[in-house]
C-alpha positions as CSV (number, residue, x, y, z in Angstrom):
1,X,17.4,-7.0,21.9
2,X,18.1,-3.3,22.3
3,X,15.1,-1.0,21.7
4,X,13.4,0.9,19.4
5,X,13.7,-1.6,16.8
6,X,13.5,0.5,13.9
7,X,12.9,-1.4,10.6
8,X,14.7,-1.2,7.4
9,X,12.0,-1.2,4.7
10,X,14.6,-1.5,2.2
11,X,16.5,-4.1,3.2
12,X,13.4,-6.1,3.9
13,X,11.6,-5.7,0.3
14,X,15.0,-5.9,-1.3
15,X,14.3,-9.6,0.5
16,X,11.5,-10.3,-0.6
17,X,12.0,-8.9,-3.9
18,X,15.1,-11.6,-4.6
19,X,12.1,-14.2,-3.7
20,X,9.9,-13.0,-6.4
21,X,12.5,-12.4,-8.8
22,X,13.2,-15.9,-8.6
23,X,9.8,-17.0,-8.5
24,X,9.3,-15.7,-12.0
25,X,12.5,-16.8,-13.6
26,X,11.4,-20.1,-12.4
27,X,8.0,-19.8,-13.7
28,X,9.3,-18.8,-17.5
29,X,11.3,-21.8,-17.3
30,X,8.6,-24.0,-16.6
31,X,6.9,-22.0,-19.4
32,X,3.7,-21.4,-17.0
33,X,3.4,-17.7,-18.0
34,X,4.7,-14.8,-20.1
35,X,5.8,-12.1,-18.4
36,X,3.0,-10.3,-16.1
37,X,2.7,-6.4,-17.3
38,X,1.3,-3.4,-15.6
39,X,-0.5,-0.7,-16.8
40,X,0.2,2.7,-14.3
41,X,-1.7,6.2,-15.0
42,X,0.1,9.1,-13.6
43,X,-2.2,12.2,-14.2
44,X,-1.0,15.7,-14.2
45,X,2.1,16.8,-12.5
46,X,3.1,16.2,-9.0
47,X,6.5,15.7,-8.2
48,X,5.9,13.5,-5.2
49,X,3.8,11.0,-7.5
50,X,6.8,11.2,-10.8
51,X,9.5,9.2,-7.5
52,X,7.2,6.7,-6.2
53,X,6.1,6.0,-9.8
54,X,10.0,6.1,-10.9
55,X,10.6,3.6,-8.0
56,X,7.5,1.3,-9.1
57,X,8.4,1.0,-12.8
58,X,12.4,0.6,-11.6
59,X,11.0,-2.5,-9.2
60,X,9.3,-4.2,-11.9
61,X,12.2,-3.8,-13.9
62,X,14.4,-5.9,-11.5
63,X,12.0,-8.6,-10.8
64,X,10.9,-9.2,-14.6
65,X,7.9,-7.7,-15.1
66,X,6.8,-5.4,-17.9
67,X,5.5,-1.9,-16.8
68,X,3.9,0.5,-18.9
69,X,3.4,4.3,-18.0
70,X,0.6,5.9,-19.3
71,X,1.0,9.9,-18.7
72,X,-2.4,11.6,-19.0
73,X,-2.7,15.4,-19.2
74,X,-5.6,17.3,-17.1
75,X,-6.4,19.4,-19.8
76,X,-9.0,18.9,-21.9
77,X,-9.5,15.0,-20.0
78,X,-12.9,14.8,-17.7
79,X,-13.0,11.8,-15.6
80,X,-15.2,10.3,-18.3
81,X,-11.8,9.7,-20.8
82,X,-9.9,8.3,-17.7
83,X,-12.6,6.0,-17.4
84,X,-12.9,4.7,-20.6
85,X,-8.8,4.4,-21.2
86,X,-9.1,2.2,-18.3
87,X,-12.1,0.1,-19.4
88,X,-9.8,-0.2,-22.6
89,X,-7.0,-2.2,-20.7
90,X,-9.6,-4.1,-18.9
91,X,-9.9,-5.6,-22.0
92,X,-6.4,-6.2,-22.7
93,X,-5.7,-9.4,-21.7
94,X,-1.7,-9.2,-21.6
95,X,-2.1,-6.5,-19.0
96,X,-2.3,-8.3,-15.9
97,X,-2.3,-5.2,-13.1
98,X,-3.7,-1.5,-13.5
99,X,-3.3,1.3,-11.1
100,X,-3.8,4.8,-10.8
101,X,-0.6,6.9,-9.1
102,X,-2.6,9.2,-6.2
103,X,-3.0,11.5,-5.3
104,X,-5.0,12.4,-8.1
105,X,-5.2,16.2,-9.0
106,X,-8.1,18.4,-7.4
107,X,-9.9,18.6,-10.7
108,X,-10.5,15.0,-10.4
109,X,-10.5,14.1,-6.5
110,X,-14.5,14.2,-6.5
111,X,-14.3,11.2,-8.7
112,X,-11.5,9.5,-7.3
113,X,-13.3,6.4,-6.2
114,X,-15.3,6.3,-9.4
115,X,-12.3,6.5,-11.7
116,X,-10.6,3.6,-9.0
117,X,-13.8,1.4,-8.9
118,X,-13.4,1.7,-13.0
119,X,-10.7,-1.1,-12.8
120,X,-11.7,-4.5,-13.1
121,X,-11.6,-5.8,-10.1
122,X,-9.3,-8.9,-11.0
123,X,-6.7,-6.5,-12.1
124,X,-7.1,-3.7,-9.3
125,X,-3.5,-4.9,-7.8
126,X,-3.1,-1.8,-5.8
127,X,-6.1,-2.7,-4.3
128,X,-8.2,0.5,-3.8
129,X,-11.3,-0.4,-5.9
130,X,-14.6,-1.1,-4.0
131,X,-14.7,-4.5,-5.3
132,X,-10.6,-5.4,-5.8
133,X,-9.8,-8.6,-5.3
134,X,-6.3,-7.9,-3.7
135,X,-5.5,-6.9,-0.5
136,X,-4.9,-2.9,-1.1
137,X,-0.4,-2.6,-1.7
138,X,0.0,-0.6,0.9
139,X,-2.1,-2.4,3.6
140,X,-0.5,-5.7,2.3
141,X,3.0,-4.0,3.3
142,X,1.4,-2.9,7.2
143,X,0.3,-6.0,7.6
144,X,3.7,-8.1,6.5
145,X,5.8,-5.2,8.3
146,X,3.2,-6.5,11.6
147,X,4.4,-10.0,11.2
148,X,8.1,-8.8,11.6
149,X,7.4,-6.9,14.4
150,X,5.8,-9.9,16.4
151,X,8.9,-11.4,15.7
152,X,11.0,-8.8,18.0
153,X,8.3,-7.8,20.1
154,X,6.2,-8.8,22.9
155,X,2.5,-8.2,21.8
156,X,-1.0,-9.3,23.4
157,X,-2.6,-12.6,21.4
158,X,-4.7,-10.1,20.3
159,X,-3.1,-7.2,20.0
160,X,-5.4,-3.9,19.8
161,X,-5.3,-1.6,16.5
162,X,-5.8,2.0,15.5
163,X,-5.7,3.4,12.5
164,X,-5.7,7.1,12.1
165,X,-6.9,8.5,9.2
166,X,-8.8,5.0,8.2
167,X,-11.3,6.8,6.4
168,X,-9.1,7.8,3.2
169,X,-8.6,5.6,0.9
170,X,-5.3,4.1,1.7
171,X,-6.6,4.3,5.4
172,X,-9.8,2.8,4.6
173,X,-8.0,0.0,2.8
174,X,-5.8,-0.5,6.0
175,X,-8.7,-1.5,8.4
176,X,-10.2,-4.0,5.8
177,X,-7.2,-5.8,5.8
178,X,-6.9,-5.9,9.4
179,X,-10.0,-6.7,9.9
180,X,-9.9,-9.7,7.4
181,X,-6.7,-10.6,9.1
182,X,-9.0,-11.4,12.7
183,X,-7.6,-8.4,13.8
184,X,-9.2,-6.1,16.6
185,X,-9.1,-2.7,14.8
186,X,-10.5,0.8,14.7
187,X,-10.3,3.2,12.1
188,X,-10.5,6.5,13.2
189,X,-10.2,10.1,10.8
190,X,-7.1,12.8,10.6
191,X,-8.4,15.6,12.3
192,X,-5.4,16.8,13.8
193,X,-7.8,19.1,16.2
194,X,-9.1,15.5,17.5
195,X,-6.2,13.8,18.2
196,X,-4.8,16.7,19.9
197,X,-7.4,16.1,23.1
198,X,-6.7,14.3,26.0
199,X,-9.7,11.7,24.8
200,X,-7.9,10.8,21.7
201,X,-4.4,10.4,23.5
202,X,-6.1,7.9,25.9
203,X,-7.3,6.4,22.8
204,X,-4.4,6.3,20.6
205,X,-2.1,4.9,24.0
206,X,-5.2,2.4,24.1
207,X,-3.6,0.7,21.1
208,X,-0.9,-1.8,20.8
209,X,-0.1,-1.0,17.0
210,X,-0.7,2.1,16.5
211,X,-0.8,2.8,12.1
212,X,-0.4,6.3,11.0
213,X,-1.8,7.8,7.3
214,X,-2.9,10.7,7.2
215,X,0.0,12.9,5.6
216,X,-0.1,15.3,8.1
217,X,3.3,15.7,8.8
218,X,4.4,15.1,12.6
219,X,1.0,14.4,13.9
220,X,1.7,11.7,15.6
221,X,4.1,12.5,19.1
222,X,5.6,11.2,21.9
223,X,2.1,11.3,23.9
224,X,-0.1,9.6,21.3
225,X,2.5,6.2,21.5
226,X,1.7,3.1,23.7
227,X,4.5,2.4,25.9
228,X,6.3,-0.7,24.1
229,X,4.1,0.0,21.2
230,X,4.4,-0.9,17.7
231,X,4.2,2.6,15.5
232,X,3.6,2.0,11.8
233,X,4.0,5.7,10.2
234,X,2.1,5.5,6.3
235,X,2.4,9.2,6.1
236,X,4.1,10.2,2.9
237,X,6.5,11.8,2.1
238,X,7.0,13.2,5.3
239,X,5.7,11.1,7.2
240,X,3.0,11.6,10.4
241,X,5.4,10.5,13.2
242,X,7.7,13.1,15.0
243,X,9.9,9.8,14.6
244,X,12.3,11.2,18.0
245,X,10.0,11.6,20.5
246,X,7.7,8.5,19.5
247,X,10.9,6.7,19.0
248,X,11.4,7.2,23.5
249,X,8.7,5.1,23.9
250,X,7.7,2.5,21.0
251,X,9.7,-0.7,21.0
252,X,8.9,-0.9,17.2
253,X,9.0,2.0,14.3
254,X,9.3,2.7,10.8
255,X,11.0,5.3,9.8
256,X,10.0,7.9,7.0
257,X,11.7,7.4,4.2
258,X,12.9,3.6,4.4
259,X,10.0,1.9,6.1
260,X,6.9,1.5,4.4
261,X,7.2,3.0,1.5
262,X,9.5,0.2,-0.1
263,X,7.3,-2.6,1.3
264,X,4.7,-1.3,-0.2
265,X,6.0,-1.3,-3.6
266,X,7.4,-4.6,-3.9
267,X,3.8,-6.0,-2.1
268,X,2.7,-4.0,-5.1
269,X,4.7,-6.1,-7.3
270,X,3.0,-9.4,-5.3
271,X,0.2,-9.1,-6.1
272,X,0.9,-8.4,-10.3
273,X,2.1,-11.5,-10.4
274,X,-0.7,-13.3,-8.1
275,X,-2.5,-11.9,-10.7
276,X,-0.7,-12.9,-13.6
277,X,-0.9,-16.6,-12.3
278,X,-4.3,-16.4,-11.9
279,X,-5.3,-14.8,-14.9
280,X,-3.1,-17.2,-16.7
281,X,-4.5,-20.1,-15.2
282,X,-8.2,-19.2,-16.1
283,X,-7.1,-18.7,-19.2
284,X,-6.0,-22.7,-19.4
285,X,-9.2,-23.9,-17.9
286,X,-11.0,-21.8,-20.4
287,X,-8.9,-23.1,-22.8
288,X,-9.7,-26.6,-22.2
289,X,-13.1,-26.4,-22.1
């Protein structure tokens, strides 16, 4: 095995995505289901947010499910009419999955959680409502991209985890996964100040996985990496890694684009249709009562 291994996000999800193509075909055959939709709110204009929602709705289109794109203007909308457009589709029961694109804009990023915790929890499929009953999408994606790196290389039984910047919300979302995973984890914030002292360099080479997201571009350097580490770089969209130098000394990388960022959009698309199924089948035992 010649080292770094550096995954190819695409080429994995374009795996898995086959899988769940299938999976549904399968199901409409059998007649279990109708086709699972999702609802996605992109609010106000950010260029970043229009591609990774282009790339969602694009996914769903290949794999059979119905997506719906619900553009929302920031003027003249408080948090109040976000709310209650998404309390409508709560109701709506042929939409399976909701989600809101972040980041959201700075008129709104006060009430971020509130508006995210306003999706029923049975349909928060990108997972980053207090209550959601799905592993968040993109910690879902860390945590399959983990399993392929065991696969290649040689961790501890149980390995040590850090994430930096596991108090945002993707972050946040991160370490509850590992955790409920029976992993040993710490979430740690993004100041880049902090990381940058020889404290947090013993701590960050202290970790056998290190996960990175933050979005502070090339935060992450050849120093903070565990030799024969596994660096997981969430950073978007340029990613938090300076990928070259940590590259020297991890056996195990992502690279930015290409790594997690296609994982996490067909683990999007996972758990829509765990949702559909189960939505459909308490619908049936409903049904027969």
């Amino acid at each position: 095995m010649e080292y770094p291994v550096v995954f190819d996000g695409k080429a994995y999800a374009a795996k898995v995505e086959k899988k769940l193509s299938n999976h549904l075909f399968d199901q409409k055959k059998k007649g279990i289901f109708v086709n699972p939709k999702l609802n996605i709110l992109l609010i106000g204009t950010n260029e970043a947010s229009e591609l990774y929602v282009k790339k969602k709705m694009e996914a769903c289109s290949r794999v059979g499910i119905n997506c719906e794109l619900f553009r929302v203007s920031t003027i003249q909308r408080d948090e109040k009419y976000l709310i209650k457009l998404i309390r409508h589709m709560n109701s709506d029961q042929e939409v399976n999955g909701i989600m809101v694109q972040l980041p959201l804009p700075i008129k709104y990023k006060k009430q971020t959680q509130q508006i995210l915790d306003a999706i029923a929890p049975e349909k928060d499929v990108d997972g980053l409502g207090t209550h959601a009953e799905y592993d968040a999408a993109t910690a879902r994606a860390v945590l399959a991209i983990v399993s392929e790196a065991k696969k290649v290389v040689n961790l501890p039984k149980n390995p040590k985890v850090l994430v930096i910047g596991g108090k945002g919300y993707v972050g946040r979302a991160t370490v509850k996964a590992f955790e409920k995973a029976g992993y040993d984890v710490t979430g740690v914030d993004k100041r880049a100040e902090v990381l940058r002292s020889k404290i947090s360099t013993k701590l960050t080479t202290s970790a056998h996985i290190l996960v990175s997201a933050t979005g502070v571009p090339f935060l992450i350097r050849n120093r903070n990496v565990a030799p024969h580490g596994v660096v997981i770089d969430v950073g978007s969209p340029k990613g938090d890694v300076e990928f070259e130098g940590a590259s020297k000394r991890a056996d195990f990388i992502t690279p930015v684009p290409g790594g997690v960022g296609p994982v996490t959009v067909i683990s999007l698309l996972q758990n829509v249709v765990d949702a559909a199924v189960k939505q459909h089948e308490l619908f049936l035992e409903k049904k027969e009562l």
